[in-house]
N, C-alpha and C positions, 0 to 999 in steps of 0.2 A: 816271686814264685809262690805258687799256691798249694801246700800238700796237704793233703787230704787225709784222716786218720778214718778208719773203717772196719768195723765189725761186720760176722756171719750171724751174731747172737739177735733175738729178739728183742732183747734188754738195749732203749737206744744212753742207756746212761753207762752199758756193758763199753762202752768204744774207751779203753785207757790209753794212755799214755805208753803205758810197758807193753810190749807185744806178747800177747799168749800166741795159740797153735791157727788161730782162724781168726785173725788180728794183721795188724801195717799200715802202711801209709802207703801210697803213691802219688805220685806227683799228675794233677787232673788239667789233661788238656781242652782248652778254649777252643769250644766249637763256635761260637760266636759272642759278643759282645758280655751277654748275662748267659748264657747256657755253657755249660760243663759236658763231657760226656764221662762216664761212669758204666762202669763195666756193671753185669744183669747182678751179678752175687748179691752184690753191697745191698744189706737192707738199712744200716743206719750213719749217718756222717759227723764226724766233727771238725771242724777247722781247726788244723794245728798250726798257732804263730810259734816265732821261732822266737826264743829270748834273744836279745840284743846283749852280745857280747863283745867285747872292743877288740878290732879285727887287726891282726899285724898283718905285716910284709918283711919282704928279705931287707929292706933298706932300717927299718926299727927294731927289727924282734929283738937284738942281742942288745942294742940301748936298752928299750925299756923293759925288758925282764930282768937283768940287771941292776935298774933302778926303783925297781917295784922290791917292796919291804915286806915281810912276811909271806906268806903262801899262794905260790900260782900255780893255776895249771894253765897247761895250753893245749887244745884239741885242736888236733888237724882234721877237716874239713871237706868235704866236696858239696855242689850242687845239685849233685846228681841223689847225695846219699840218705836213705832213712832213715836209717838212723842213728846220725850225727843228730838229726832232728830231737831225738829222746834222749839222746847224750848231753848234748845242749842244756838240753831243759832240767834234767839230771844232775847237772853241776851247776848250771844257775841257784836253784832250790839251796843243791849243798853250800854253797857260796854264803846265800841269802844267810843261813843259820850260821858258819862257821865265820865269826869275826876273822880278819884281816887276812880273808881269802880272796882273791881276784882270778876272773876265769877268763884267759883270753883263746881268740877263735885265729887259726889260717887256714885260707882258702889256698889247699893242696894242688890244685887244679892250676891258678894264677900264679903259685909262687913254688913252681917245682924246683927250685933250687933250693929253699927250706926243707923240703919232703925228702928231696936226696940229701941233703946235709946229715937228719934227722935217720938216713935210712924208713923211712914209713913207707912200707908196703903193702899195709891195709888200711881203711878209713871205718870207723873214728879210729884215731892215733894220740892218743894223752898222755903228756908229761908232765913232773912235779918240781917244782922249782921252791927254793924255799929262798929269802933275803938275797935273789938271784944266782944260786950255787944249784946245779941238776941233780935230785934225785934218783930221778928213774923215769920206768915207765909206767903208768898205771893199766893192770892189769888184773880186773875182775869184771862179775857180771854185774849188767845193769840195775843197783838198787842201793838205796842211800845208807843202808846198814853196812854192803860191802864195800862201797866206794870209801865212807870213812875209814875203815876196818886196814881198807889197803894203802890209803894216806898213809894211817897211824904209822902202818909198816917201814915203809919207803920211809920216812920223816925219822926212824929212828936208826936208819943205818946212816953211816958217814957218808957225806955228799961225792959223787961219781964225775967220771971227764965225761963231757958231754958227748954223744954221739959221735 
């Protein structure tokens, strides 16, 4: 799948990651082989790859988060969704700096028995797991000052029954 990040600004180095007001992604359908088609607005493009994060299913989640040691999260998921795209990338970054953190992904879509387990009713849906025991849910806006900010949180209350 091929999403597309795109700005209204002049500036083609303006196209972030984080969505301002005249900012997103869409997902760019294949009019043929090398042509895209793009809607008139877009004046500048950037290709957004998705970080590779290690995908569960209903048959592993509760093994390997379980067996996973120090700090997970796990974002739920869709195909369809934008941005999980910036969530992704978001917690990848966070991951990168914070040792013995591990970010894993499920796809909401494939494994709606996880989603209803979880209760998730909206996408992104992030949990916090710490030496396998549930914290919560993570619940701030998209940027590395509060996503730490709300770990620290969550990590220092007593661990929860899972969903």
């Amino acid at each position: 799948m091929v999403w597309i990040g795109f700005t209204l600004r002049d500036d083609p180095e303006a196209c972030p990651l984080r969505l301002g007001e005249n900012e997103g992604f869409f997902h760019a359908r294949p009019v043929s082989f090398r042509c895209y088609y793009f809607p008139r607005h877009v004046r500048y493009l950037k290709i957004v790859t998705e970080p590779e994060l290690t995908l569960l299913d209903q048959f592993d989640f509760h093994h390997r988060i379980s067996d996973t040691r120090g700090t997970a999260l796990v974002i739920f998921t869709g195909p369809a969704c934008g941005s999980c795209i910036a969530w992704k990338r978001l917690l990848h970054d966070y991951a990168t700096r914070a040792s013995g953190t591990r970010v894993f992904e499920v796809d909401a879509e494939r494994d709606l028995a996880l989603a209803r387990e979880f209760d998730v009713f909206h996408l992104p849906t992030i949990f916090l797991f710490r030496d396998g025991e549930f914290h919560g849910e993570l619940q701030c806006e998209a940027g590395l000052a509060a996503v730490q900010s709300a770990i620290r949180s969550l990590l220092n209350q007593e661990p929860q029954e899972l969903p």
